[in-house]
C-alpha positions in Angstrom: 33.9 53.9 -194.4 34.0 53.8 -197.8 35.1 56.5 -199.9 33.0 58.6 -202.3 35.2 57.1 -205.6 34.5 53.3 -204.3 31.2 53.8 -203.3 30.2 55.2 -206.4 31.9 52.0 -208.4 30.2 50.0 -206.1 26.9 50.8 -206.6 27.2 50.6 -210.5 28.5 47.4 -210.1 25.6 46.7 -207.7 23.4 47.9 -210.0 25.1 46.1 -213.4 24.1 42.6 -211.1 20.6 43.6 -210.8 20.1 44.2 -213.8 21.7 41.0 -215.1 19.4 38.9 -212.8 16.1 41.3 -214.0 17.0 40.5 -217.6 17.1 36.7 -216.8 14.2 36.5 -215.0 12.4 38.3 -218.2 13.6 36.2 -220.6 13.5 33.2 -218.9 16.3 32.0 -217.8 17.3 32.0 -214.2 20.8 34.2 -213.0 22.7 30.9 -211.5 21.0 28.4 -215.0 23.8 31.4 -217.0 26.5 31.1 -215.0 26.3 27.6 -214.7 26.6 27.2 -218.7 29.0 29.9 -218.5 31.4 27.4 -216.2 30.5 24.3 -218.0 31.7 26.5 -221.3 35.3 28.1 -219.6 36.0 24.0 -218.1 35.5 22.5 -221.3 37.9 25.2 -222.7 40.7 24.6 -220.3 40.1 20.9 -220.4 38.4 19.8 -223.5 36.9 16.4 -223.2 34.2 15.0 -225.5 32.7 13.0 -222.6 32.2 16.1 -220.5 30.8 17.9 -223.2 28.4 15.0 -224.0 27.2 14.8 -220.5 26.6 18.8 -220.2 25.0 18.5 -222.8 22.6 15.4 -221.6 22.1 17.9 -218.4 20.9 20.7 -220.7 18.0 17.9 -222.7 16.6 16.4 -219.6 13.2 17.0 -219.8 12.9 15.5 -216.2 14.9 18.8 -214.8 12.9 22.0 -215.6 15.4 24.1 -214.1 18.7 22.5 -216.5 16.5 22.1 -219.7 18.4 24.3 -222.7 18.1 22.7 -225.7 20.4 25.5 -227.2 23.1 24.7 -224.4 22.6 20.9 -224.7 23.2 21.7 -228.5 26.2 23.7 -227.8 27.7 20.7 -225.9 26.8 18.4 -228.1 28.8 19.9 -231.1 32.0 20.4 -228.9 32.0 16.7 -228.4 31.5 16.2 -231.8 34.1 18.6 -232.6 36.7 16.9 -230.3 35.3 13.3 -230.6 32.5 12.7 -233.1 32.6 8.9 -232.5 31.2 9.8 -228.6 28.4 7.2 -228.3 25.3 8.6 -228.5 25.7 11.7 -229.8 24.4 12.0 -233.1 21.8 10.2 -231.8 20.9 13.4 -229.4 22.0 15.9 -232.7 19.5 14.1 -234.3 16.5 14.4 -231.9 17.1 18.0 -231.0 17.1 18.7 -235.2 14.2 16.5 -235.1 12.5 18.9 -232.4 13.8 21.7 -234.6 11.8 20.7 -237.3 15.0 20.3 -239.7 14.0 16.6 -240.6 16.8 16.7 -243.2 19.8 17.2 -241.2 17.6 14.7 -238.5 17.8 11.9 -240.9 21.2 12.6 -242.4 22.7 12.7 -238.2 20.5 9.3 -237.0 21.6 7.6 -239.9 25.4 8.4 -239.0 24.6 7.1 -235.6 23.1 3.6 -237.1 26.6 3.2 -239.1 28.4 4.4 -235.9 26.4 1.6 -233.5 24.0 -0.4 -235.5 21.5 -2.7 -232.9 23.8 -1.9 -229.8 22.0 1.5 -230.1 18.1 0.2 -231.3 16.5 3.6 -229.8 18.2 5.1 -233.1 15.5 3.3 -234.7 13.0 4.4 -233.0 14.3 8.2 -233.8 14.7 7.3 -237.6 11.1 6.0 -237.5 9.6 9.1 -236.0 11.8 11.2 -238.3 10.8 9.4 -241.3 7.1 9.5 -240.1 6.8 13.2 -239.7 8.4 13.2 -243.2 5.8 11.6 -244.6 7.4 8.7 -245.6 5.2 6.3 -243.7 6.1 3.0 -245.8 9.7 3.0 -244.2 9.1 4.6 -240.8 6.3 1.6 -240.1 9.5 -0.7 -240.9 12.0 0.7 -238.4 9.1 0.9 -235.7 8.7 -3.0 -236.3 12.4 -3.5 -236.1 12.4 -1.4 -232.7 9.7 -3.2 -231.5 11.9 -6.8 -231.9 14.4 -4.9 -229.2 11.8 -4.0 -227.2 8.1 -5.1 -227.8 6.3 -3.7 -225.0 7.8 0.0 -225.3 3.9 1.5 -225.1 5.4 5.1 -226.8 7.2 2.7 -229.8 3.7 0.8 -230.5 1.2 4.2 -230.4 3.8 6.2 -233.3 3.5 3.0 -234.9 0.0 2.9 -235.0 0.2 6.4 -235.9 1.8 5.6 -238.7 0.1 2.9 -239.7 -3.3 4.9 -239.6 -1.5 7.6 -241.8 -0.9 4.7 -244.1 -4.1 4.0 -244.2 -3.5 0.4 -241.9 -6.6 0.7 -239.6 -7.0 -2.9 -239.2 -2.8 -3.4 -238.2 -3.2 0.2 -236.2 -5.9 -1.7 -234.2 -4.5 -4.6 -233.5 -0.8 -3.2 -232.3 -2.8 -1.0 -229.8 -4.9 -4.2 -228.7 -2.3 -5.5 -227.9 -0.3 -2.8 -226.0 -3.6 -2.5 -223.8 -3.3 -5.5 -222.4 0.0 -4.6 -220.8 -1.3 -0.8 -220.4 -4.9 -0.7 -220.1 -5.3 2.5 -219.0 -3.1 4.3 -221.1 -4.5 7.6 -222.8 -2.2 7.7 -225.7 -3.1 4.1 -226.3 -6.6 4.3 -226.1 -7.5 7.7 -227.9 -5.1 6.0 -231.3 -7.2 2.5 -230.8 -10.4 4.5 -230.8 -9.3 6.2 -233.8 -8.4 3.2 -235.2 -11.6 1.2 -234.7 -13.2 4.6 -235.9 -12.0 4.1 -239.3 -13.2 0.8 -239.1 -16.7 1.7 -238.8 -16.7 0.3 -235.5 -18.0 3.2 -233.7 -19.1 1.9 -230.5 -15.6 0.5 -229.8 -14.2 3.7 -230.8 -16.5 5.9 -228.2 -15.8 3.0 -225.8 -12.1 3.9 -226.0 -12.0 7.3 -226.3 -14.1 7.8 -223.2 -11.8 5.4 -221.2 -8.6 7.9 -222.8 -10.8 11.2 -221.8 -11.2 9.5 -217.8 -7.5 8.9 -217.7 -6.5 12.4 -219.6 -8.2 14.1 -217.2 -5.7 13.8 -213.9 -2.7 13.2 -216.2 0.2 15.1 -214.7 3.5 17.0 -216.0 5.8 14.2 -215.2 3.6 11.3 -216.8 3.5 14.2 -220.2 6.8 14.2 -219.8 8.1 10.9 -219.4 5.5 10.4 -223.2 8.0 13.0 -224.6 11.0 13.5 -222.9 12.7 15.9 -225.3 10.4 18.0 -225.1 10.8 21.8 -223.1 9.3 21.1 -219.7 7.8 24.3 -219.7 5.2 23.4 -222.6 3.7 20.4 -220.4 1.1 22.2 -218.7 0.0 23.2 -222.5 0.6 19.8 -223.9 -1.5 18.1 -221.4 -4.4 20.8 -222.2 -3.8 19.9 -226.2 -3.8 16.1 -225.6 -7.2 16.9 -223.5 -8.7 18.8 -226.3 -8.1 15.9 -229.1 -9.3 13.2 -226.7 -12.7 15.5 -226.9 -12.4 16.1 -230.4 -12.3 12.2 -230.8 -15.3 11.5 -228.8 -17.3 14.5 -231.0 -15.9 12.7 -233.9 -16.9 9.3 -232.8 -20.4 10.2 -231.2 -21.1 12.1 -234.6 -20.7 9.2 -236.8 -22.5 7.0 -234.4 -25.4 9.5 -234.6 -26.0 9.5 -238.7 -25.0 5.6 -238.6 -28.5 5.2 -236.1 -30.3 7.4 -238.5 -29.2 5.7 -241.4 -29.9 2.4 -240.4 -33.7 3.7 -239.5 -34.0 4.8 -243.0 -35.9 2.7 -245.3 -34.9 1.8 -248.3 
């Protein structure tokens, strides 16, 4: 039996656990996800090693593991390899896409172009990451260029040729935009992403049949697209936002087809007009 003194510690301490699993729950993060960061954190301390710490922190930005996905722990992990090893393969690449995701396009640029003097074309998703940085910059000139280059390493990478037609329609390329995503069909006709950026593409071209003719292919296939198929399209992303990024992707496939069937309308009128 206990006694009154231990009981009384016992159910404080009792209590202290529920508590720590309630507050988890609330804010999202699961009890044993903690305390599995928390032992990661206390073995790197007793045995520092910048490969450990790398791959903790690859555990933490897999996209494809909704219950390990912390892109603050896998940021944490990445900086104590750095710290103890930053010439770790890799890891400014992974700095760099988790500042990308962060929105700090600065300190994105300034880490994947570290990891291109670190590794050069025996790393050639770096330019892939540089492009998409430099794209969401705004600089569309140069991101187009390190998309091509990707593209030599691996020319039927469907994700690499629908950013570069992204950013070839930014630059006003519809014609280039168009024929990149041509071409990507044939290997992937029933891609979404694929066919929503071709129809936009023939849509600036004035071609508005082809452009509804794509976009209502990309709103068939949108429709039973599922979280895994999101998130294999963006694999940094937090798993948790795929229900909502499928739902957003849904919504501008609609958009494009209002767009489209718009401008097809007044081009019928028009053309009835006489002059």
């Amino acid at each position: 039996m206990f006694s009154s003194r231990v009981y009384q510690l016992f159910m404080r301490h009792r209590i202290k656990t529920i508590l720590v699993v309630v507050i988890c729950a609330l804010t999202g993060v699961t009890f044993f996800h903690t305390i599995e960061i928390a032992l990661e954190k206390t073995s790197l301390a007793l045995f520092p090693s910048a490969q450990r710490a790398f791959d903790y922190g690859e555990r933490h930005f897999n996209a494809r593991t909704r219950g390990e996905y912390d892109i603050v722990a896998a940021e944490y992990f990445f900086g104590k390899a750095a710290d103890i090893d930053p010439k770790t393969p890799y890891l400014f690449h992974e700095l760099a896409r988790i500042a990308f995701l962060k929105g700090d396009f600065e300190v994105a640029m300034a880490l994947i172009n570290s990891q291109i003097d670190l590794m050069g074309d025996s790393a050639p998703n770096s330019y892939y990451i540089r492009a998409l940085i430099e794209g969401y910059k705004g600089d569309y000139v140069a991101s187009a260029e390190d998309y091509k280059y990707f593209l030599k390493f691996q020319p039927t990478n469907w994700a690499a040729v629908n950013d570069y037609a992204w950013v070839l329609l930014k630059a006003g390329k519809a014609k280039e935009a168009s024929d990149a995503t041509a071409r990507a069909l044939e290997w992937f006709p029933e891609n979404p992403w694929l066919l929503n950026t071709h129809a936009t593409a023939r849509y600036e071209l004035h071609d508005y049949e082809g452009a509804l003719l794509s976009a209502q292919k990309a709103s068939v296939e949108v429709a039973t697209l599922s979280e895994a198929e999101w998130l294999q399209a963006y694999p940094g992303n937090d798993p948790k936002i795929a229900d909502r990024g499928i739902v957003a992707f849904q919504k501008a496939v609609r958009d494009n087809i209002h767009s489209i069937t718009l401008a097809l309308t007044t081009s019928a009128v028009q053309s009835t007009v006489q002059p």
